[in-house]
N, C-alpha and C positions, 0 to 999 in steps of 0.2 A: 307751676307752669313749665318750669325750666325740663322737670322729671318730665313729663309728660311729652316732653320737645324731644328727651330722650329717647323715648322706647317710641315716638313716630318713626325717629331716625334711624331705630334698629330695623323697627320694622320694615319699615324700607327698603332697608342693608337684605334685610330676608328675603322679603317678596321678589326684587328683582334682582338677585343675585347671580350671574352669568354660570352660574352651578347649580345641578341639582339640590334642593334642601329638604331634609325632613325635619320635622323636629316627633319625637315617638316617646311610648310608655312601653318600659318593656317591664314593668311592674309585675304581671301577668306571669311572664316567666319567672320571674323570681319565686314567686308561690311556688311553682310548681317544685323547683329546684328547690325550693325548704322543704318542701312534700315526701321525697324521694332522698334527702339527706337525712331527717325524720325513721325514713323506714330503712335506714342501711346503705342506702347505694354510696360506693365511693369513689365509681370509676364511671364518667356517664361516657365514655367510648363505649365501653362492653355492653352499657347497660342500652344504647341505641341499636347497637349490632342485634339485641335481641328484641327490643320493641321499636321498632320503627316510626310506630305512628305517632311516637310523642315527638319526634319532629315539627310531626303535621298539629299535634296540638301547640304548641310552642309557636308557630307561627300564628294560629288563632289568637292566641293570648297578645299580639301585635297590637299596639293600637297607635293609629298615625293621627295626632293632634293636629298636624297640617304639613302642607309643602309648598312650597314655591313657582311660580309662573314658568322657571324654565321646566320644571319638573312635569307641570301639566304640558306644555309642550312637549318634552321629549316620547311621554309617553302616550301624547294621543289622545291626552284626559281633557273636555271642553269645562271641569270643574273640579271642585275636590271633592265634591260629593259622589261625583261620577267616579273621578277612582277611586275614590273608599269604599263604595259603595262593590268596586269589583277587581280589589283587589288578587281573589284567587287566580284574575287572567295575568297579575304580572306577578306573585308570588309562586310559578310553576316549574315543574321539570328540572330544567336546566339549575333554579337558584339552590335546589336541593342540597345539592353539593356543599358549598361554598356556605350555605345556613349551618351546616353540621359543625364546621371548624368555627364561626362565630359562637353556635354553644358551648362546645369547648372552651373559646377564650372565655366566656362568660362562666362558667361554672369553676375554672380556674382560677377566678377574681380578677382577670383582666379587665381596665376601664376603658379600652382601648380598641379598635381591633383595624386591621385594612387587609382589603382581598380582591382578586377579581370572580368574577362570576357570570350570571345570565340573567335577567329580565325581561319581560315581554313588553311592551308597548300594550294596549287594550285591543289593538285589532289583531295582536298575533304576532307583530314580527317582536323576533329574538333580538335584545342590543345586550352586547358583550358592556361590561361595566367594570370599573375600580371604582371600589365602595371602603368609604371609611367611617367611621362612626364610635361616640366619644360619649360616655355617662357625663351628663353637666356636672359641675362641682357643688355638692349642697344634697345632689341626691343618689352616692355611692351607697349609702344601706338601702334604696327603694327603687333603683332605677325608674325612677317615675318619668325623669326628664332625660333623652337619649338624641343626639343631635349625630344627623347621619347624611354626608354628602354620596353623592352618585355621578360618576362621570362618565359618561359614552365613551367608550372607546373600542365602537366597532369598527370603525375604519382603519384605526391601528391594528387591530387585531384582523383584520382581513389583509393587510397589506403582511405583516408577520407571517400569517397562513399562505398566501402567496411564493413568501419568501421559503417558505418550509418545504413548501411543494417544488420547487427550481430545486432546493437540494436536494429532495429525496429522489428526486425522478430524472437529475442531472443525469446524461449518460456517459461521466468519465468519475472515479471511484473519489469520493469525495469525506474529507474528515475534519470534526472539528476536534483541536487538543489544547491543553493548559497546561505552559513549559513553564510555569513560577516556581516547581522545586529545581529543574533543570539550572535555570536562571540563579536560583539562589545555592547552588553547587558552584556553578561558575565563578559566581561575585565571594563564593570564601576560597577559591583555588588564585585569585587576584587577591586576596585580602593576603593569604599566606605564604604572596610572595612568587607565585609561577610569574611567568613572564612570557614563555613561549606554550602555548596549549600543544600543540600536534608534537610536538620532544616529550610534553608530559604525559600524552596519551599512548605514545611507543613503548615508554618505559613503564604507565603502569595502564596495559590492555582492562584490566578488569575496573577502570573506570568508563570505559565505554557501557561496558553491561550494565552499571550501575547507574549511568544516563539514562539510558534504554527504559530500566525499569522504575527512572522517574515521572516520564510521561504520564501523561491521565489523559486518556481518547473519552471525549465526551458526546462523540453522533458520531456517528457514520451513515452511509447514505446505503441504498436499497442496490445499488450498482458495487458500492467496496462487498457487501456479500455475498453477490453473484461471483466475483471477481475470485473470492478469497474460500468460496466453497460454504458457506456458513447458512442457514436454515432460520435462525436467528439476531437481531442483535447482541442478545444477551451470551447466547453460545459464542458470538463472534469475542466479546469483549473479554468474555471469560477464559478467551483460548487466545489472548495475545503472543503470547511467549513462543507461540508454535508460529505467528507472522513473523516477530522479530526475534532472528536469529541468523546466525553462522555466515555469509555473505554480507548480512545487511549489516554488521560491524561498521564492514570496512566505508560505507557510504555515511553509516552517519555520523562517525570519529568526523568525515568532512564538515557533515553539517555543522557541528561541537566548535569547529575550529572556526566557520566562517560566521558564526553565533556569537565569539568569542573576538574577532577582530571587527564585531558590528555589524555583518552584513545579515539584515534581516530577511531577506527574500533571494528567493535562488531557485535553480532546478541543473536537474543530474538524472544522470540514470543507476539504477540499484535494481537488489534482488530481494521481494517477498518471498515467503512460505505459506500457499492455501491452506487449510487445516484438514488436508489429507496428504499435505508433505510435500507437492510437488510445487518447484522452483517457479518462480511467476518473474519475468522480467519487466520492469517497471520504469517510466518518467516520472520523476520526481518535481510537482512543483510546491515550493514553501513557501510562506511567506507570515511575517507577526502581522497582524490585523491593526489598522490605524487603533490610535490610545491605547496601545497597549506594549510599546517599544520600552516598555521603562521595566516590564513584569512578565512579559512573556505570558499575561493571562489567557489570549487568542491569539491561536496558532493556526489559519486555514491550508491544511494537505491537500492537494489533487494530484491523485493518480491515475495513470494512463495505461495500461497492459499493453507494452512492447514486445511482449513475446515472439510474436509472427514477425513481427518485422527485425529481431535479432537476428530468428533463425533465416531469415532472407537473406542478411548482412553475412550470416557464420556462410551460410552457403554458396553465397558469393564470392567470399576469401575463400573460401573451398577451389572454386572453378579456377580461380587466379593462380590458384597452386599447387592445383592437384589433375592428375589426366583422368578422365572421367573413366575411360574403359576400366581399365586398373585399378584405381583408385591411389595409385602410386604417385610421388612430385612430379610435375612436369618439368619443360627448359625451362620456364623461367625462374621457377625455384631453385633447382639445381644452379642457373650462372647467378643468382642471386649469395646462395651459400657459396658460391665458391668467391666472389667478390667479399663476402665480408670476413671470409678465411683469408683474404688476401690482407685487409686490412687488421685482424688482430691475430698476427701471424704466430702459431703455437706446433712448433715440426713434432712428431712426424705426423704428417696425416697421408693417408693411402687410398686410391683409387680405381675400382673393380669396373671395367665398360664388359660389357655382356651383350651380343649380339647373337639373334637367333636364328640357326642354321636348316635350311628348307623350307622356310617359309612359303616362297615362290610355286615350288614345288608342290607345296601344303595346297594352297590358293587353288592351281591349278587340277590338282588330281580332285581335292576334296570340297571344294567350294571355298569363300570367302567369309565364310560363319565359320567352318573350321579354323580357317585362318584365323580368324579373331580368338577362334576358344584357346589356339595354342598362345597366344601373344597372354591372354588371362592365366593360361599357367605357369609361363614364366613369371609372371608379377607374383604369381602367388608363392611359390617358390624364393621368389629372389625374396620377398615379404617378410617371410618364415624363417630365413636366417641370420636377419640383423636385428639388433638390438634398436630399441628408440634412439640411443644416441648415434647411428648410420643417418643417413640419407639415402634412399632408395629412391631411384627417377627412370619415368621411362622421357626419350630426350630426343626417341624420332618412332617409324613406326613399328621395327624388329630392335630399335636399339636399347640397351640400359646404362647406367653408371649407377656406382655405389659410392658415396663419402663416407670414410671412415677415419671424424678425427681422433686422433691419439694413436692412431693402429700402424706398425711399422709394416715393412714388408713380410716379414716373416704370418704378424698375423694376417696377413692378406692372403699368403698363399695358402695359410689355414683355413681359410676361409671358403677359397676358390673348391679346395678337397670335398668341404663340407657341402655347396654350392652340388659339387659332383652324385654326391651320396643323392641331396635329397632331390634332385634329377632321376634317378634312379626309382627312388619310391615312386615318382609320380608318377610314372612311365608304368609301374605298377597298378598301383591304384585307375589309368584312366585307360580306354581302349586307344588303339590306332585312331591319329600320327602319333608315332614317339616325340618327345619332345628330346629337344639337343639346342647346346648354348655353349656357344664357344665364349671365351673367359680370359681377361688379358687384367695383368695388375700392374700398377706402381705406386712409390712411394717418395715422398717430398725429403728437401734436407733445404738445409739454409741456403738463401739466393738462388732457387729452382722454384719460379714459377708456378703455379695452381694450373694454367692453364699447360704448363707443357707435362705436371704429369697427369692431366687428363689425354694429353696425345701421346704420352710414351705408351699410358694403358692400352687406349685404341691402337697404337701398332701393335701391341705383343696378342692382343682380341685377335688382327688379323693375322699374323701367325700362327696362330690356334685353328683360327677359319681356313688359312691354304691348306693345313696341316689333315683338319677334317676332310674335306673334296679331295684330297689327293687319296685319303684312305678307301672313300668313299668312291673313286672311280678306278681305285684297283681292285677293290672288292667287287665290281658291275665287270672290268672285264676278264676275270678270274673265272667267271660265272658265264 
């Protein structure tokens, strides 16, 4: 009586089990798999690669002894008879797959197996499923008795699908990576005794690279291969090395550090490499993924392409510092350099004002285009004789200055000569007006102001300039 109370009980436990239940023979296959071990085969991968339909037979050989009420509910079955009866509407398409790697575990001697997969329902619709299923004990030579649960899980997997879909169609460059070697670099440069990372990473640069190529990028999104030039994900992943490099050093020795005193989330700006070379200026935002602060296992990137908006900022600092006609300093860069020459004061430095003579003249005979073209030859001129370490400024709108630190006067008046010559060529090379620039120098010594020799220059410029109109109006009434 008692036995009898037992297998109610079980049965019970079975019928309304809040999980799908099968209980099945998969006896059928085992034949067949003696069949085929019989004639040779010893690899049933290659051997399905080339017969297909023993799949389909293998599934024939299925036999469902029974299943459970959740099981007819989920699949739409008002009986067992009704599903058994049709089963090929839920053994279809999609389970194909996922059948293949349970014959596998099966012909391997696995008792065991668990997967996800596909099943239909009887009216058609597809439910996404984790399927796990277990030889009972007593019938590992015959697989007779085979106990197989099924769990729905379409709506996880539609919610994951969702999830996939926001990242691949995200529109800012998005990456997942796994920093656990990164991580366990760090934890032996602490075990060995560092104490300060950014002293250790100065001294020894070629552990950045070796960060670099501990990363493992595991996705990336359909926007980081627009971004990055790539055709592929596979192309992209395989052409990392040509992203990270030479710039990107020096941002992520940062990251290295603020990883190293704990800070797991941050953003910066750095420079990528498309995979046709060209420089990509980028937002960096990082951050470890919750559970995973211990191991660096998820790491979510998003990148932002700043490019346009660098070159907005470069060309903004441009206009701040530079006279647009010319492309020469402006005033404010000019009394800027000369203030911070005042304050890390290094004698001699020497200073050349250049003003240019008939401008007015220019204006009026030849137009105000003239006028401007001659103002653009002096710049260009004055351009072509200094070195990057001068300052060339225009500082009004006929006038110039040169800063030239370390230059005494002598090279100033070197300079002036030189100034002279290639006046000369240019007067060459361009047709009427001549151009002409009268030229005035000085040179600093200890306790002599910046600004006063910028005005001793400007007097000796206008002794140059009386010196010019006075030749120039004996030369008119000579004539």
């Amino acid at each position: 009586m008692a036995k009898n109370n037992s297998q109610e009980h079980f049965q019970t436990l079975f019928e309304y089990a809040p999980i799908s239940l099968w209980e099945e023979d998969f006896s059928g296959i085992k034949h067949l798999f003696d069949d085929l071990r019989q004639q040779g085969v010893r690899a049933l991968d290659a051997y399905l690669e080339e017969h297909p339909d023993f799949g389909e037979a293998c599934i024939r050989r299925m036999i469902v002894l029974r299943v459970n009420q959740q099981t007819l509910g989920m699949l739409k079955a008002a009986s067992q008879k009704q599903l058994v009866d049709h089963l090929d509407r839920v053994f279809h398409e999609g389970m194909r797959h996922h059948f293949r790697a349970e014959l596998l575990a099966l012909w391997n001697g696995d008792l065991a197996w668990s997967g996800e997969g596909v099943n239909y329902t009887l009216d058609g619709t597809p439910l996404d499923v984790l399927l796990h299923w277990r030889i009972l004990p007593g019938c590992e030579g015959t697989w007779e008795r085979v106990l197989v649960t099924i769990e729905d899980i379409t709506t996880r997997k539609r919610a994951e699908q969702r999830l996939q879909a926001l990242f691949d169609t995200s529109p800012i460059s998005l990456w997942e990576e796994d920093y656990r070697a990164v991580k366990k670099y760090l934890d032996a440069l602490h075990e060995s005794g560092v104490t300060d990372l950014e002293a250790y990473l100065q001294e020894n640069p070629e552990a950045v690279s070796h960060c670099m190529s501990l990363i493992q990028v595991l996705d990336v999104n359909e926007r980081t291969l627009e971004l990055f030039g790539a055709e592929t994900r596979r192309q992209f992943l395989d052409n990392l090395d040509q992203v990270f490099r030479d710039e990107m050093k020096t941002h992520f020795a940062k990251e290295l550090v603020d990883l190293w005193n704990g800070k797991l989330a941050y953003e910066r700006d750095g420079i990528n490499y498309s995979l046709s070379g060209e420089p990509v200026n980028i937002h960096i935002d990082f951050r470890v993924m919750p559970g995973h602060e211990a191991d660096f296992g998820w790491v979510l990137v998003a990148i932002q392409d700043i490019t346009s908006r660098k070159k907005a900022e470069e060309y903004l600092r441009y206009l701040g510092s530079h006279d647009v006609m010319t492309g020469l300093y402006n005033r404010t860069y000019f009394q800027e350099t000369l203030d911070q020459l005042d304050k890390e004061r290094r004698d001699p430095v020497s200073v050349i004002v250049a003003d240019l003579n008939g401008l007015k003249r220019i204006n009026d005979t030849h137009g105000h285009r003239a006028g401007d073209a001659i103002i653009r030859r002096a710049a260009e001129v004055l351009k072509s004789a200094f070195d990057g370490q001068s300052v060339v400024a225009r500082v009004g709108g006929d006038e110039f200055v040169v800063i030239m630190p370390g230059a005494d006067r002598q090279a100033a008046e070197e300079a002036i000569e030189h100034l002279g010559v290639l006046v000369e060529m240019n007067n060459k090379y361009y047709r009427e007006p001549d151009l002409s620039i009268s030229l005035g120098a000085a040179s600093s010594h200890p306790g002599l102001p910046f600004e006063k020799v910028v005005s001793l220059a400007d007097e000796a410029m206008y002794r140059k300039k009386g010196q010019y109109y006075r030749r120039r109006k004996e030369d008119t009434e000579e004539k």
